[in-house]
Each structure stands twice: as C-alpha cells, then as structure tokens.
N, C-alpha and C positions, 0 to 999 in steps of 0.2 A: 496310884491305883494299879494294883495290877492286871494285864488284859483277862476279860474276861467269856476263855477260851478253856478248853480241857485237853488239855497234854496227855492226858492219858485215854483217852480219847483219840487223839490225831497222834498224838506224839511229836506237832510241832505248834508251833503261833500261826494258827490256822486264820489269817489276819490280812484284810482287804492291802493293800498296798498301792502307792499311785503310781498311775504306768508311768508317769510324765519324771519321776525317780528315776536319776544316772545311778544304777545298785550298786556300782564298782565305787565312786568318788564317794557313795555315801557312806561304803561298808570303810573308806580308808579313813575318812574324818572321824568314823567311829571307832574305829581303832587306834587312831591318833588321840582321841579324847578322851578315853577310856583306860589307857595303856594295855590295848589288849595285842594278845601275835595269837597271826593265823596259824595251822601247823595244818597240813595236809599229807594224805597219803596219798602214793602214784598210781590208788585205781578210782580219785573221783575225775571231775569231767573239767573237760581241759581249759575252759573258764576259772574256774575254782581252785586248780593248780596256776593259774596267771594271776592271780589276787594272792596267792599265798608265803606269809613269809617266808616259810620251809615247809619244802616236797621229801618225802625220803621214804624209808620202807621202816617195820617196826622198830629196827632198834636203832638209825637215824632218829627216829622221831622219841624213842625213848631217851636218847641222851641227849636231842636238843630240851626238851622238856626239863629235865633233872637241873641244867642249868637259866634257865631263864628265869629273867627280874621284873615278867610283866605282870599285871595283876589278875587280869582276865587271860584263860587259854580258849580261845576257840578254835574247838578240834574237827577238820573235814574227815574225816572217818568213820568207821563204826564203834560201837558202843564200847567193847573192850577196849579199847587205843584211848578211848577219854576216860575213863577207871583208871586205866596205865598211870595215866595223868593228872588224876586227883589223890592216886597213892601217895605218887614222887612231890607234888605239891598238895597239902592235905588244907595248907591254910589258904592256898587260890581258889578263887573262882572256874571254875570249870563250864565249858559251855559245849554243847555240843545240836548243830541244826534239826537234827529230827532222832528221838530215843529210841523211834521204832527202825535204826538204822542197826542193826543187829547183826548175827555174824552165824551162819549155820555150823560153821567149824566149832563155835563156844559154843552155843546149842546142843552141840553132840557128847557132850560131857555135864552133867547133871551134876550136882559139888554131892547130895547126898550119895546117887548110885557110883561115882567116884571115891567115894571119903568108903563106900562097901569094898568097893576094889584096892583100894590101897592098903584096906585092914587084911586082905586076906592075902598080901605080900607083905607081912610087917618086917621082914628084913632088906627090902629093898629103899633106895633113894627114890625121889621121884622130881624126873625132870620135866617141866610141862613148854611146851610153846605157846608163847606170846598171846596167841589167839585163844583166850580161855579167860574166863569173868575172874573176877577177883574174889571170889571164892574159892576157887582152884586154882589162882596163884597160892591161896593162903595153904593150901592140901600139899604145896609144892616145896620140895629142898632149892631147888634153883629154874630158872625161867631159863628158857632160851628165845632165838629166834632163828629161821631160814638162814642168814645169815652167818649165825654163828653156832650151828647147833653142834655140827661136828664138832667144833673147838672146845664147846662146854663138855661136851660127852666125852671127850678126850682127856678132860682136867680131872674126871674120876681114875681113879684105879682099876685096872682090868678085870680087875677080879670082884670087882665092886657091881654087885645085884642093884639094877636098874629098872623103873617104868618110865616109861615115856609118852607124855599123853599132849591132846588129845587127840593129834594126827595121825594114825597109820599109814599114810604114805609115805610122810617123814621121816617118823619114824622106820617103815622099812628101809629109807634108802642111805637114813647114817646107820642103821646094822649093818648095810651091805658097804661100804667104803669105811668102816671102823671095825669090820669083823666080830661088833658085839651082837649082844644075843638079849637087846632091850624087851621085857615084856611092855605090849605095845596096847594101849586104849584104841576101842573099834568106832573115831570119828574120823571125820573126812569134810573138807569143803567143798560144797554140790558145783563148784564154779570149776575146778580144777579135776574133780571127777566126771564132769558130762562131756571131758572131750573124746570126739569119735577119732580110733585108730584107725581105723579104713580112708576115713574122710582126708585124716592129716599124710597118709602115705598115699592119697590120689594128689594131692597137692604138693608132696615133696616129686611126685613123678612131673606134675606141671611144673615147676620150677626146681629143676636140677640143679641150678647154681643157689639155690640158697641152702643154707645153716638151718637146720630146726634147734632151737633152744627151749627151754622147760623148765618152768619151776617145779620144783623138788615135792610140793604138793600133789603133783600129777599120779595117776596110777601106775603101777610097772610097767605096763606095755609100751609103754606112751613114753616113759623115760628113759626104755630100750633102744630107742630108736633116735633116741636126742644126740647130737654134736656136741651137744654144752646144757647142764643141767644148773642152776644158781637161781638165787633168790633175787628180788625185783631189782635190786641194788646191782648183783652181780651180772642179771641179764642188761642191764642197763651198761655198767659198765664192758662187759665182753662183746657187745655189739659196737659198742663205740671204739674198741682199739682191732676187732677183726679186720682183715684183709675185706673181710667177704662184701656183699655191697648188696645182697638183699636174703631176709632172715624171715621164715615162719617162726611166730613166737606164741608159745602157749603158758600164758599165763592173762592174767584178767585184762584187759583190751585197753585199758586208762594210763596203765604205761607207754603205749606207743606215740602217745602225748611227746611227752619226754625223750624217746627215742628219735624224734621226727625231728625234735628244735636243736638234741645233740649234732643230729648227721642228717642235713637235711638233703644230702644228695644219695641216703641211701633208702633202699626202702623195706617196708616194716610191714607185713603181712600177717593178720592173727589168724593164730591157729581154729578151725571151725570144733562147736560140741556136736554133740548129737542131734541133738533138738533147735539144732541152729537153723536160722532161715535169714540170717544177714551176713554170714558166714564171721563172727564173731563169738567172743564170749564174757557176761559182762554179770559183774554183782549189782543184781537189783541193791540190795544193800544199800553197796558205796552210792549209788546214784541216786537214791534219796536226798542228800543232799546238792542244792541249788543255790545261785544267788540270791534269790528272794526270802529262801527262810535262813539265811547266813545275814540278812541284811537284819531280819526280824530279830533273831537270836543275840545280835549285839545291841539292837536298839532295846529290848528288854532286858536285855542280862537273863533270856530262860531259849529253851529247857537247861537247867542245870543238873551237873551230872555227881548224886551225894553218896557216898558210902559212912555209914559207922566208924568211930575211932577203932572199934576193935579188925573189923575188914582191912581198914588201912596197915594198923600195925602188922598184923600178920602179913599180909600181901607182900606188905614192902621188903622185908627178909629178903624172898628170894629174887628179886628185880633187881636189887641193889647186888646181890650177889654174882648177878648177868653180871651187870656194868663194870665192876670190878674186873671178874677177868679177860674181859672184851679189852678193857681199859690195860691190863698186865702184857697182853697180848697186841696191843696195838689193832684192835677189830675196828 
C-alpha cells in the first residue's frame, strides 16, 4: 500500500518516523537491500555527504551515474541532477528526497520562452549548463558543466555562432578567457549572485594571508577580485594543493565540508552575501534534503523522479555529447 501522503503537496513522505531509528544504519541496510547508491552533491549537509557513496560536482556525478549497475539511484541533490540521472538511466529507478528541492538557476530559463530565444538565433548552436531541466537539455546541441565549459566551447569552431544558456555569469566569464562572443540567456543562481563585494573585500582586509577563491557562477565584481576562480571540483582541488593555509571561498558553504576533511589543518572561511547574518551562503534548495526524508525515500522507493520517453531521448543527445568530449579530453 502505498503511504498515504501527497507529494505534491509536501514534495516529500511527509511521514511520522521513530526517533529511537539509528537513520544512518537504516538508510545503509537499505541500500544494501535494495541495490541502491547514494550519489550526492558538495552543497548538501555534511551528514549526508558522510552516508554518501559519491560526493562530486555535476559532471563527477554525471559520469558516475552513466556507469553504474545499481538498481535504485538515490540522488542528494536538486531536481535537475536527478533528471540528469533518469535520462542517462531511463530503465532505473530514480529517487530523489524531496521534489520541491529545486534549482533557481533551472528556473530562470522557461523551455517555452527559451525554445522563443533560440528561434530567433536560428543559426546559432546552443550550449546549455548542466543546471537547466530537461527540457532545455533537449533545446540544447551540447551540455556543459563549470567544470568543463571552457573545454566544450573550445571544441566548437571560432567562428562558430553560439548561445549559451542559462547562466550569464558563466557564460560571461568563458567569453572573457575564450575571447568568444556567446549570446548569453539572462539567468543566474540567487546563491552565487547575493554575495556582497564590500563584505568580501572587508574580509579579505581582515585576513590578508588568505586566497579568495570563486566560482565562476559569481557576478564580475566578485570574480575581479578572486586569486583562483574554478568550479566546486576545482576549488576543492586548488585549496588542497596551495601553499596558502587559509581561503575565503565563495561558492555555496556545503563544500567546506570537504575542504575541511581534505586539509584539516587549514582553514576555510565562506565568503558572506548580502543578506547574510551568519556570515555564510547556503542553497535553501540543497538543504532540503535530510536524513530522515532520505531514510523515507528508500524505505518507499518515492518521491520518484519520471520523464517521458520522448524528454529522455532528446535530452540524452546532448549529455552524452558532454561525456564524450570530457572523456576525449581526459576532463
């Protein structure tokens, strides 16, 4: 029987549970029994990354996904990351802990008022980041991610007319180290847009010896002023091989997780937003996701996360297209 709760409603198995439940031993027998793999990303909360098979940034978790032989994927993430992931597996089970775990970057691209914009460049290609529903994958000649966006934009021809959606920060910042001239979709992640510049240059004057690092998501100002600019993957990586031994970092606060277990003798400062009053910055989002509804979501097998044969097949084109040259490339 199944619970009888509305998902669409809550958006999760809104469902009593007993406190006197170890969530961690329950959620592994369940995953042992089930054949399911966790796959998380490095902005939920640092419980969640310690239960998780694989941590990584989109396009880790894109390629672990592509190859795995489990039956059930339970995705800690937002919505678009578990799409990602019933594209690349159409015939698994897809799970994801709460649906209203959403993405304001997808959000800002609309597939109709996109599929207007892309009519009205019909000679252009159109390369979308990662973070965008699978509807506008399917609008898309190839995916990218933060990590490897340069590289995909580079594998077109120069002279080759390009959109690039549905980031504008991103996109302005591989125009500006690729010298192209991408027409660019006018969305943005509200998490990576509310950091205050005044804030982070009163903090880089408090701590002179450290590094400001930045994801590429950030607004110009902001990236003006960074030592080292790279996606969660590459800020993760550049903090662990620097000299330096303490790092203002602006990008979503659930990385420093990871940061902290990498090098635990340096330290990891998040960069503050605007509206900050913890001196952090954090995707309501990601942190929907919890133990208890990750524990519910495998004991039911819901909410599950469905697309149409037709969403799938188009979608999958240009993801599979990523992975290829990631894959050519050694990304």
């Amino acid at each position: 029987m199944e619970p009888a709760v509305s998902l669409k409603k809550d958006g999760y198995l809104n469902l009593p549970v007993n406190p006197a439940l170890n969530l961690e031993e329950e959620i592994l027998r369940l995953k042992k029994e089930k054949n399911a793999i966790i796959l998380g990303h490095y902005y939920i909360t640092s419980d969640l990354q310690d239960i998780s098979d694989y941590i990584g940034d989109s396009l880790g978790l894109s390629q672990k996904v592509e190859k795995t032989d489990a039956d059930i994927i339970a995705f800690l993430g937002v919505h678009f990351m578990a799409e990602t992931a019933k594209i690349l597996n159409p015939d698994k089970k897809v799970l994801i802990p709460d649906l209203k775990a959403g993405c304001s970057l997808a959000e800002s691209a609309p597939a109709d008022k996109f599929a207007d914009f892309k009519a009205a460049h019909p000679d252009h290609k159109v390369i979308s980041y990662i973070n965008c529903t699978a509807d506008i994958k399917a609008l898309s000649d190839v995916i990218c991610t933060s990590s490897n966006a340069e590289s995909i934009v580079k594998s077109f021809d120069k002279d080759e007319k390009l959109i690039f959606a549905p980031d504008k920060n991103l996109g302005n910042y591989i125009n500006s180290i690729t010298g192209r001239n991408m027409v660019l979709w006018d969305g943005a992640c509200m998490v990576h847009e509310k950091y205050s510049l005044e804030k982070i240059l009163d903090l880089k004057a408090a701590h002179a010896d450290a590094e400001f690092i930045a994801h590429p998501e950030c607004e110009k100002p902001v990236l003006m002023i960074a030592d080292y600019i790279g996606s969660t993957t590459g800020l993760l990586k550049y903090s662990g091989e620097s000299r330096s031994q303490k790092f203002i970092v602006a990008t979503e606060s659930g990385i420093l997780h990871q940061m902290r277990k990498d090098c635990p003798d340096k330290v990891f400062i998040p960069a503050p937003s605007v509206d900050s009053t913890c001196g952090c910055n954090d995707c309501s989002f990601m942190k929907l996701n919890t133990l208890e509804k990750l524990y519910l979501c495998l004991e039911h097998e819901q909410p599950e996360v469905l697309l149409s044969p037709e969403q799938i097949d188009k979608a999958k084109q240009p993801i599979l297209k990523m992975l290829e040259i990631s894959k050519k490339l050694k990304l």
